[in-house]
Gaussian input, Z-matrix of N, CA and C with variables (Angstrom, degrees):
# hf/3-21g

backbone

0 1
 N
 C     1     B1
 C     2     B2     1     A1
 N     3     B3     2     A2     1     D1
 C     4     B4     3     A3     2     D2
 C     5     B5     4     A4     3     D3
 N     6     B6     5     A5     4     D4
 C     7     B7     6     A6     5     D5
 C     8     B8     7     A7     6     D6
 N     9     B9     8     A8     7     D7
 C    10    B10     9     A9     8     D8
 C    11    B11    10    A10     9     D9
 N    12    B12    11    A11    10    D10
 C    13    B13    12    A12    11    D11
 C    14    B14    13    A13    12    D12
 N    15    B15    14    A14    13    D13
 C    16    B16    15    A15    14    D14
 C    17    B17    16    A16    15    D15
 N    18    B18    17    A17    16    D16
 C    19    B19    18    A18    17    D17
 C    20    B20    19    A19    18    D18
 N    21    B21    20    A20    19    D19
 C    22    B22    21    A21    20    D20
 C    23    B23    22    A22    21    D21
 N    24    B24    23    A23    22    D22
 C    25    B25    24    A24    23    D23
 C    26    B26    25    A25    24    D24
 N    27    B27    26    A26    25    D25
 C    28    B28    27    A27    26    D26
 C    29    B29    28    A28    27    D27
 N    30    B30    29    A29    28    D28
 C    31    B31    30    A30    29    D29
 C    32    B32    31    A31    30    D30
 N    33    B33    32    A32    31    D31
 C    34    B34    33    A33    32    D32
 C    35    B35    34    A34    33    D33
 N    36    B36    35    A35    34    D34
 C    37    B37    36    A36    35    D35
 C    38    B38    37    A37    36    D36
 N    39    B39    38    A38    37    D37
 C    40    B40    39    A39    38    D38
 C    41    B41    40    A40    39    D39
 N    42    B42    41    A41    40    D40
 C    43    B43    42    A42    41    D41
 C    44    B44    43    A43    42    D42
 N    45    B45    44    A44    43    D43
 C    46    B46    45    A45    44    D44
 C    47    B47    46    A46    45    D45
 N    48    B48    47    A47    46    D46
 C    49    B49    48    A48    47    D47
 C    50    B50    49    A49    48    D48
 N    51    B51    50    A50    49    D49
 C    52    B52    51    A51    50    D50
 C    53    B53    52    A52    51    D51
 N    54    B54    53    A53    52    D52
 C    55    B55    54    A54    53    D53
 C    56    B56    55    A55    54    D54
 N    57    B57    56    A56    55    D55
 C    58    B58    57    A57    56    D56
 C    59    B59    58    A58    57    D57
 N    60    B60    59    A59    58    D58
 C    61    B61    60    A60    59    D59
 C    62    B62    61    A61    60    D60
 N    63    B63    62    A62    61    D61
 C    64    B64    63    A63    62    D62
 C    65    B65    64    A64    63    D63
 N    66    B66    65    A65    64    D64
 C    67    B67    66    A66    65    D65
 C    68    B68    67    A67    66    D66
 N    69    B69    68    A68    67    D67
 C    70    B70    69    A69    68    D68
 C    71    B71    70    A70    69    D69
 N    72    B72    71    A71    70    D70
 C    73    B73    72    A72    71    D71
 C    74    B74    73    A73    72    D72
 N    75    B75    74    A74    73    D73
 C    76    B76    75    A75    74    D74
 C    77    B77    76    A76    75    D75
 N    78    B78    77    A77    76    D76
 C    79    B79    78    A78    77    D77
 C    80    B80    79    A79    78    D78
 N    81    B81    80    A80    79    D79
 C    82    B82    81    A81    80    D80
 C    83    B83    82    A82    81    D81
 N    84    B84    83    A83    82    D82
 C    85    B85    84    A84    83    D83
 C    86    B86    85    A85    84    D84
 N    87    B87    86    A86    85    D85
 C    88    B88    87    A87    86    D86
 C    89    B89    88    A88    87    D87
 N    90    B90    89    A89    88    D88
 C    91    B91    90    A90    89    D89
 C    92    B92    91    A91    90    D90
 N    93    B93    92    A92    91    D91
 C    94    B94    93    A93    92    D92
 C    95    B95    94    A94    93    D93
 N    96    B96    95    A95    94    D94
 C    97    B97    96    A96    95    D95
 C    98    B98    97    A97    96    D96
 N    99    B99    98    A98    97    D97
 C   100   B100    99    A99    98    D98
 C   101   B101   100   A100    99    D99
 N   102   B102   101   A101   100   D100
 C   103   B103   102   A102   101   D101
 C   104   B104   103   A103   102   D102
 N   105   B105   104   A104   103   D103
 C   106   B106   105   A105   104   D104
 C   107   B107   106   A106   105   D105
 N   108   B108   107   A107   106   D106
 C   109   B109   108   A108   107   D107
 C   110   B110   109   A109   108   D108
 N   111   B111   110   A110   109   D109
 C   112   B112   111   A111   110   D110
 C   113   B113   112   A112   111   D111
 N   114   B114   113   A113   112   D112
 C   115   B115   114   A114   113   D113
 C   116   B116   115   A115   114   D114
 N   117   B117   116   A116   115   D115
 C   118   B118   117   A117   116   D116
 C   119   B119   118   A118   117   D117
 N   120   B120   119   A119   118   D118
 C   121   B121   120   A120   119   D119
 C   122   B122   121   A121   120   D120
 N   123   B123   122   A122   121   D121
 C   124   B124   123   A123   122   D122
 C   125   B125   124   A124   123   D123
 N   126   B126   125   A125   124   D124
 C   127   B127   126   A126   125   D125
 C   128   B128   127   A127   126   D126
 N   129   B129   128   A128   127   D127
 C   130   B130   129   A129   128   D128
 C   131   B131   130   A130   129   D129
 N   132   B132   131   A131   130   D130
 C   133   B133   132   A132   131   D131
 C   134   B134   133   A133   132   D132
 N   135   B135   134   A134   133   D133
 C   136   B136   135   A135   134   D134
 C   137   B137   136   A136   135   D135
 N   138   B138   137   A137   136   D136
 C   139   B139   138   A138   137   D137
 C   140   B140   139   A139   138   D138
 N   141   B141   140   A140   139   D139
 C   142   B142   141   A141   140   D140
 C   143   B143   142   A142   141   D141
 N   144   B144   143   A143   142   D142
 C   145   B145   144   A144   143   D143
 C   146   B146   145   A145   144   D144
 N   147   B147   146   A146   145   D145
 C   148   B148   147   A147   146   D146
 C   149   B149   148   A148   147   D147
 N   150   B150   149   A149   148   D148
 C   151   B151   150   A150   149   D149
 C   152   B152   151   A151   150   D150
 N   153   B153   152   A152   151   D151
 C   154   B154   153   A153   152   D152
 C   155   B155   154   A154   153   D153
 N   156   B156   155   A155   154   D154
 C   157   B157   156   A156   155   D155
 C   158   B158   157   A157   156   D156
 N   159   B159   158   A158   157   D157
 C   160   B160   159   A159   158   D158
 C   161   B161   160   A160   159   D159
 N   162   B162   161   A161   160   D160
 C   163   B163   162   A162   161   D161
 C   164   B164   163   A163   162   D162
 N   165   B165   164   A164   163   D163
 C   166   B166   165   A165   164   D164
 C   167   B167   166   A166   165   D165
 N   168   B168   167   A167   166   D166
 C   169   B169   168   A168   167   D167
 C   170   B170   169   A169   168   D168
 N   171   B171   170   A170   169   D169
 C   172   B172   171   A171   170   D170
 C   173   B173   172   A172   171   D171
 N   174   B174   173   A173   172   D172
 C   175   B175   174   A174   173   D173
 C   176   B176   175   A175   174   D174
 N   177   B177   176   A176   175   D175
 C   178   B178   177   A177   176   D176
 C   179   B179   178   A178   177   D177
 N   180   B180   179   A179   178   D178
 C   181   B181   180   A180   179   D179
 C   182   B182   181   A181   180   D180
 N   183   B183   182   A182   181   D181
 C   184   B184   183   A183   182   D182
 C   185   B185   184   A184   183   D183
 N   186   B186   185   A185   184   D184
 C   187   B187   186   A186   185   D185
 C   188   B188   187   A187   186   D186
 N   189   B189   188   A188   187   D187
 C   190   B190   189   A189   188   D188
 C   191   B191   190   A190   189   D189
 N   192   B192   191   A191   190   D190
 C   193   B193   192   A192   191   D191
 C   194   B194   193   A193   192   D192
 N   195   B195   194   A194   193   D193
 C   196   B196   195   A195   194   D194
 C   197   B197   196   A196   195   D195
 N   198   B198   197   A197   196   D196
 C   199   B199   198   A198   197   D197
 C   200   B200   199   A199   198   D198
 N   201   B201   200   A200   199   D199
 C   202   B202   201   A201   200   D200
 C   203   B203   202   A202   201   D201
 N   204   B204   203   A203   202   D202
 C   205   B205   204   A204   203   D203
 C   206   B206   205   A205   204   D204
 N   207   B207   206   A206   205   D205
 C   208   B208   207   A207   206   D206
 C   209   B209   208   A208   207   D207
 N   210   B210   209   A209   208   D208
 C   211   B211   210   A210   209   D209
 C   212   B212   211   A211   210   D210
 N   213   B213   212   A212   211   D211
 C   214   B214   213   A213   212   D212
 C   215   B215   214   A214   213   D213
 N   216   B216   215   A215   214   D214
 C   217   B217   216   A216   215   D215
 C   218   B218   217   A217   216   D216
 N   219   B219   218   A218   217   D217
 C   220   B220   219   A219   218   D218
 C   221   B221   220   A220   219   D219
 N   222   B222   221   A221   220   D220
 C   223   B223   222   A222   221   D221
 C   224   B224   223   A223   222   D222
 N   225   B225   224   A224   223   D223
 C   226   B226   225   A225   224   D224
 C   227   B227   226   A226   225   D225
 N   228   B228   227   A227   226   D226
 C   229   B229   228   A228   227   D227
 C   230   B230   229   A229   228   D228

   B1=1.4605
   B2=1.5214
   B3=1.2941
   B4=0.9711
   B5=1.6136
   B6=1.1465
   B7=1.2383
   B8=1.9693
   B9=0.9633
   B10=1.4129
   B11=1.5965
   B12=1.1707
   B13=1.1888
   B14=1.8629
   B15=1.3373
   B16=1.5078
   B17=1.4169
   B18=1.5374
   B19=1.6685
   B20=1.2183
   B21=1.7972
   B22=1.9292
   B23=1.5871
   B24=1.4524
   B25=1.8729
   B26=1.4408
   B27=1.3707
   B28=1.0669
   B29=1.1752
   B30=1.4489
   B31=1.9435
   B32=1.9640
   B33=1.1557
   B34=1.4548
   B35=1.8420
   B36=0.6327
   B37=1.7736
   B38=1.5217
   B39=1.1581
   B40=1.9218
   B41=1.4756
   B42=1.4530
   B43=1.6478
   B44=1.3776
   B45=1.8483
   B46=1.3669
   B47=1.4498
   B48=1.7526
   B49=1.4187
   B50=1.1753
   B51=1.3796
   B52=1.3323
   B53=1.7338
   B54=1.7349
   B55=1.4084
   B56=2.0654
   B57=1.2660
   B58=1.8203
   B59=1.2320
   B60=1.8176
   B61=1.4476
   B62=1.3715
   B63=1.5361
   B64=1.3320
   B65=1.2372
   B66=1.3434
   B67=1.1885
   B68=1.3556
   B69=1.6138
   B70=1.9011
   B71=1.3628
   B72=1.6187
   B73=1.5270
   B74=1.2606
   B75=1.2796
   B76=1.2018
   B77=1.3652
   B78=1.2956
   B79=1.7325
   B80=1.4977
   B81=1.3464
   B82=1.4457
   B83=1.9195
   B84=1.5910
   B85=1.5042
   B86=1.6274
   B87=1.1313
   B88=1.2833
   B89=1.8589
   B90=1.1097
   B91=1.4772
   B92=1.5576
   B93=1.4313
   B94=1.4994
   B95=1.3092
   B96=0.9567
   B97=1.8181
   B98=0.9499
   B99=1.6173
   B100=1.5142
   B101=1.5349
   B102=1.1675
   B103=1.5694
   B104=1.6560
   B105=1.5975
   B106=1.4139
   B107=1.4855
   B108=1.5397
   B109=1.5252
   B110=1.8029
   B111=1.1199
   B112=1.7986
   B113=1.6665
   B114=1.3361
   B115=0.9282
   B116=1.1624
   B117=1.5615
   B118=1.3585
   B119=2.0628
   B120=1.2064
   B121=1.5666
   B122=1.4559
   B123=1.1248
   B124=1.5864
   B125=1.9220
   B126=1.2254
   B127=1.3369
   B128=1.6224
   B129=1.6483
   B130=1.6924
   B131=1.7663
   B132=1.6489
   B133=2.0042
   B134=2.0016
   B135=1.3398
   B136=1.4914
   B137=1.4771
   B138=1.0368
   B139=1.4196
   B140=1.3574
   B141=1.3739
   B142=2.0174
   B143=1.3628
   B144=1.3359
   B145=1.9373
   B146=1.8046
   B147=1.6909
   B148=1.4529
   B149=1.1690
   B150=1.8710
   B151=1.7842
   B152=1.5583
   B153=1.5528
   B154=1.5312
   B155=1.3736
   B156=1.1888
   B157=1.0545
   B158=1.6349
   B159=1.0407
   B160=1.4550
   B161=1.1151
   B162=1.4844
   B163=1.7177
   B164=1.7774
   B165=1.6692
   B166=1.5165
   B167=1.7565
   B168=1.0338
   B169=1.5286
   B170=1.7345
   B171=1.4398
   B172=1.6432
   B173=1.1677
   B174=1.5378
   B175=1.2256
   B176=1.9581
   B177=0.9109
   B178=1.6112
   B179=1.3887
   B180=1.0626
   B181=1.4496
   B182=1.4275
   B183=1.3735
   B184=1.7027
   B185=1.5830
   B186=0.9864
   B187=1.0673
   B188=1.9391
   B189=1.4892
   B190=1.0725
   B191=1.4273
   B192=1.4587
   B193=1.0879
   B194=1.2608
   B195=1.7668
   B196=1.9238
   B197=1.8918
   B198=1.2064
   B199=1.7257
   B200=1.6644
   B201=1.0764
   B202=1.0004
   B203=1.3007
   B204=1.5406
   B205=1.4366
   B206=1.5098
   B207=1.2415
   B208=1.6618
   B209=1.4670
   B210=0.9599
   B211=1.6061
   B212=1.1311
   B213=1.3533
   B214=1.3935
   B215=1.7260
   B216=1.2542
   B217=1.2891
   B218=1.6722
   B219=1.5549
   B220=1.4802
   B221=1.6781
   B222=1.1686
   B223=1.3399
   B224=1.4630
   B225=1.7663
   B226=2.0229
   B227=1.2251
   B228=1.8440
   B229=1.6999
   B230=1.8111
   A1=109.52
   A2=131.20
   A3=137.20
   A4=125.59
   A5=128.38
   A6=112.80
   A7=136.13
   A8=120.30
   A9=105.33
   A10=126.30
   A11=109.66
   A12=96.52
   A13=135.58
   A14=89.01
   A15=118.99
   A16=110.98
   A17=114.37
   A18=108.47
   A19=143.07
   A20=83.44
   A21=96.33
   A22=122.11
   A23=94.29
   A24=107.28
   A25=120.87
   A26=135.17
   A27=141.75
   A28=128.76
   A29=102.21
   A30=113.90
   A31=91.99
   A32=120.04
   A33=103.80
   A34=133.31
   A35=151.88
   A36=127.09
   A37=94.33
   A38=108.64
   A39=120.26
   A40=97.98
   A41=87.37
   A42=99.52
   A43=106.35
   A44=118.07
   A45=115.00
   A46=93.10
   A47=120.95
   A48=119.17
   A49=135.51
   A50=101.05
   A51=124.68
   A52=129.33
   A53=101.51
   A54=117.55
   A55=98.65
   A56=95.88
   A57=66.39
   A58=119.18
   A59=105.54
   A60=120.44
   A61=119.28
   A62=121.95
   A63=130.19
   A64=125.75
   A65=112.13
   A66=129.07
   A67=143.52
   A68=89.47
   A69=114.33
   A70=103.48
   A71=89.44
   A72=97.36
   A73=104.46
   A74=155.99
   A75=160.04
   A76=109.04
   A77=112.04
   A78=117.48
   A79=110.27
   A80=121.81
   A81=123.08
   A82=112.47
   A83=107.68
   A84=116.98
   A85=109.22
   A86=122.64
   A87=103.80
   A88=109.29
   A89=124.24
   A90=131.49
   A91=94.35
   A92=137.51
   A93=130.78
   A94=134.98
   A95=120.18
   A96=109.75
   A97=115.30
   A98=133.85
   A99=122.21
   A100=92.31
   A101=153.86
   A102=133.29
   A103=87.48
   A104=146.79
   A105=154.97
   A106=93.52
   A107=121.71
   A108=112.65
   A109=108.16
   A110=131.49
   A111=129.26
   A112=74.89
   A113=133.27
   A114=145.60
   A115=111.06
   A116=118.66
   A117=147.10
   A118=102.86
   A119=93.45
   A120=98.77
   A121=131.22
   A122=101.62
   A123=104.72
   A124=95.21
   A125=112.78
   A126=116.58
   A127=104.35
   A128=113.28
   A129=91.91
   A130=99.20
   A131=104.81
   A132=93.97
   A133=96.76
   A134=88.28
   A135=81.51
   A136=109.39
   A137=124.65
   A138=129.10
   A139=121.53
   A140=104.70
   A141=103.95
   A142=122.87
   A143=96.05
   A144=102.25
   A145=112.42
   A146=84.21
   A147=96.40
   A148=132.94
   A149=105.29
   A150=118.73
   A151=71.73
   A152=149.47
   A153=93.26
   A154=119.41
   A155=128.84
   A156=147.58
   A157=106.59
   A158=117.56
   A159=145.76
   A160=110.52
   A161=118.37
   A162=133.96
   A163=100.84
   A164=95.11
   A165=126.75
   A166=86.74
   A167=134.93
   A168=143.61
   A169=114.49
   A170=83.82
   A171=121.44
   A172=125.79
   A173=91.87
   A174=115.70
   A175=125.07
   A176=103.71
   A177=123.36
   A178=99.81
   A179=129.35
   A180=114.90
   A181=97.18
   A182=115.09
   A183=110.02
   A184=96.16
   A185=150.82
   A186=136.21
   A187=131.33
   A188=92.24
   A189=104.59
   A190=116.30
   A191=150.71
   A192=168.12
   A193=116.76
   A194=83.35
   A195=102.85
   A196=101.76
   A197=96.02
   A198=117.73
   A199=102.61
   A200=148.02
   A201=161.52
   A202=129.55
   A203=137.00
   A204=118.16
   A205=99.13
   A206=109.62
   A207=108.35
   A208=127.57
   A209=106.73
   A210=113.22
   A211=119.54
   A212=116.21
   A213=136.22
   A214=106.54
   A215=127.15
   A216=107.87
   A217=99.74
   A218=115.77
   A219=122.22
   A220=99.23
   A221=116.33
   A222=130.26
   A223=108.12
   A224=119.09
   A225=108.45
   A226=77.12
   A227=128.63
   A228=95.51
   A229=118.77
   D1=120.99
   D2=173.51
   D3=-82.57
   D4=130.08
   D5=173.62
   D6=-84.91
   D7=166.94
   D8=176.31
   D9=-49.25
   D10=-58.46
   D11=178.58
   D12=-56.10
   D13=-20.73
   D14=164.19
   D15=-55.66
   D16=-50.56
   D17=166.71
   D18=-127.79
   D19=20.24
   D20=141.57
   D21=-77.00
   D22=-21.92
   D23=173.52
   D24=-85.86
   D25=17.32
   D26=-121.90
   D27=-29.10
   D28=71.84
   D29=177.32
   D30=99.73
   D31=-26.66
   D32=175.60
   D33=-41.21
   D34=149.60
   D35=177.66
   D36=-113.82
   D37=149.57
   D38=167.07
   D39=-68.46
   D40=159.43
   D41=170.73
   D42=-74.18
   D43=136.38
   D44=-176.79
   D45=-58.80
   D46=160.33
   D47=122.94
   D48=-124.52
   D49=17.84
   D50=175.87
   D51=-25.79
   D52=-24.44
   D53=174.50
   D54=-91.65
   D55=-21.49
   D56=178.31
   D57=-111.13
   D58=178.95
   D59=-179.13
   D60=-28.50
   D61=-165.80
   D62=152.68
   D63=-100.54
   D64=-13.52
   D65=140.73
   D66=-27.51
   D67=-77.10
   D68=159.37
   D69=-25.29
   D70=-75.99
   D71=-152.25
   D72=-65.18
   D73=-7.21
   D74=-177.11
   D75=-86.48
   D76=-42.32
   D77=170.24
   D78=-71.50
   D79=-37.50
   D80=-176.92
   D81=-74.10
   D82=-34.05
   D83=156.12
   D84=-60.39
   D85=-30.50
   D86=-166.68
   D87=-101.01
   D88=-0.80
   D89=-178.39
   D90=-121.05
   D91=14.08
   D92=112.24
   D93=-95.85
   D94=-26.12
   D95=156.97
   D96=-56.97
   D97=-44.50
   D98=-170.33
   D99=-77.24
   D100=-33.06
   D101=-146.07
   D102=-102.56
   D103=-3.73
   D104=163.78
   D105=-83.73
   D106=-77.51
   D107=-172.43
   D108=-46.62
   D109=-23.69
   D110=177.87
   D111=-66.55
   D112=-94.28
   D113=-126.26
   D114=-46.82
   D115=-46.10
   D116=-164.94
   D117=-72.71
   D118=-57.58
   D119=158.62
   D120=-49.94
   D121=-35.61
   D122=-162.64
   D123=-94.54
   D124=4.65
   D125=178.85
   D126=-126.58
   D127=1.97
   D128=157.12
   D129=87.43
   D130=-7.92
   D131=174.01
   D132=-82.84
   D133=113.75
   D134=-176.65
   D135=-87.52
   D136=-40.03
   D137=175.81
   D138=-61.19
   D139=-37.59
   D140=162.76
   D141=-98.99
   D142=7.78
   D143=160.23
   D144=-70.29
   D145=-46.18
   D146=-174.31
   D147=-67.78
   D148=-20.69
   D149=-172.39
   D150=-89.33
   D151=-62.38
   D152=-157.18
   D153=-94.28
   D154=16.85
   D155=155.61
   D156=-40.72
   D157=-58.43
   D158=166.44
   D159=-46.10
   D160=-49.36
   D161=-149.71
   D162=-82.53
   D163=-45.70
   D164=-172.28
   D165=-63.04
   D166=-69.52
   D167=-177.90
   D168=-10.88
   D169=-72.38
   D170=173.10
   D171=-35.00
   D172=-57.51
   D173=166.56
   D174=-53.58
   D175=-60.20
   D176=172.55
   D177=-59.17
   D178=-34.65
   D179=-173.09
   D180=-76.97
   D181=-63.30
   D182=-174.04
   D183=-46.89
   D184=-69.09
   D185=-170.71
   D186=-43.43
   D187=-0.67
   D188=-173.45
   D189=72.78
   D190=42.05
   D191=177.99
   D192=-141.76
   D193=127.00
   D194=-171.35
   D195=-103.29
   D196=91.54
   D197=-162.60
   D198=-95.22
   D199=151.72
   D200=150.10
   D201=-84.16
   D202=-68.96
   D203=140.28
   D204=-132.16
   D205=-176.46
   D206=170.65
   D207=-77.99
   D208=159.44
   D209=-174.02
   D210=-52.28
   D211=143.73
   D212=-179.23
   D213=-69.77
   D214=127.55
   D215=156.21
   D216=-169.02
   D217=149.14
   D218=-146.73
   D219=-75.89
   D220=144.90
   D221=168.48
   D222=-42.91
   D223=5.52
   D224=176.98
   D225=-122.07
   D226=24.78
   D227=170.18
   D228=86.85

């Protein structure tokens, strides 16, 4: 049985993080939502800029960070 994310990834697997904190993983959620919400923005999906916009939020808070939005940085990186 495969799971979703399994074939929204098509057959790719996530990186375990099964060995780290809640922390970790909260910092590692939150330095991919913000570099998807750039992405998502910079392509005009306004509605899935905003869910991870949201996601990115969440994220920063569990991490204990009072963030405002994510970083700016140009579509070459």
């Amino acid at each position: 049985m495969r799971d979703a994310f399994t074939v929204l990834l098509g057959g790719k697997i996530m990186t375990d993080q099964s060995d780290k904190s809640n922390r970790e993983v909260a910092d590692y959620i939150s330095a991919m939502t913000a570099q998807l919400a750039q992405l998502a923005a910079a392509e005009h999906f306004t509605t899935l800029a905003h869910l991870l916009e949201m996601a990115w939020l969440e994220s920063e808070q569990l991490c204990g960070r009072d963030s405002v939005a994510p970083p700016c940085h140009s579509a070459n990186g």
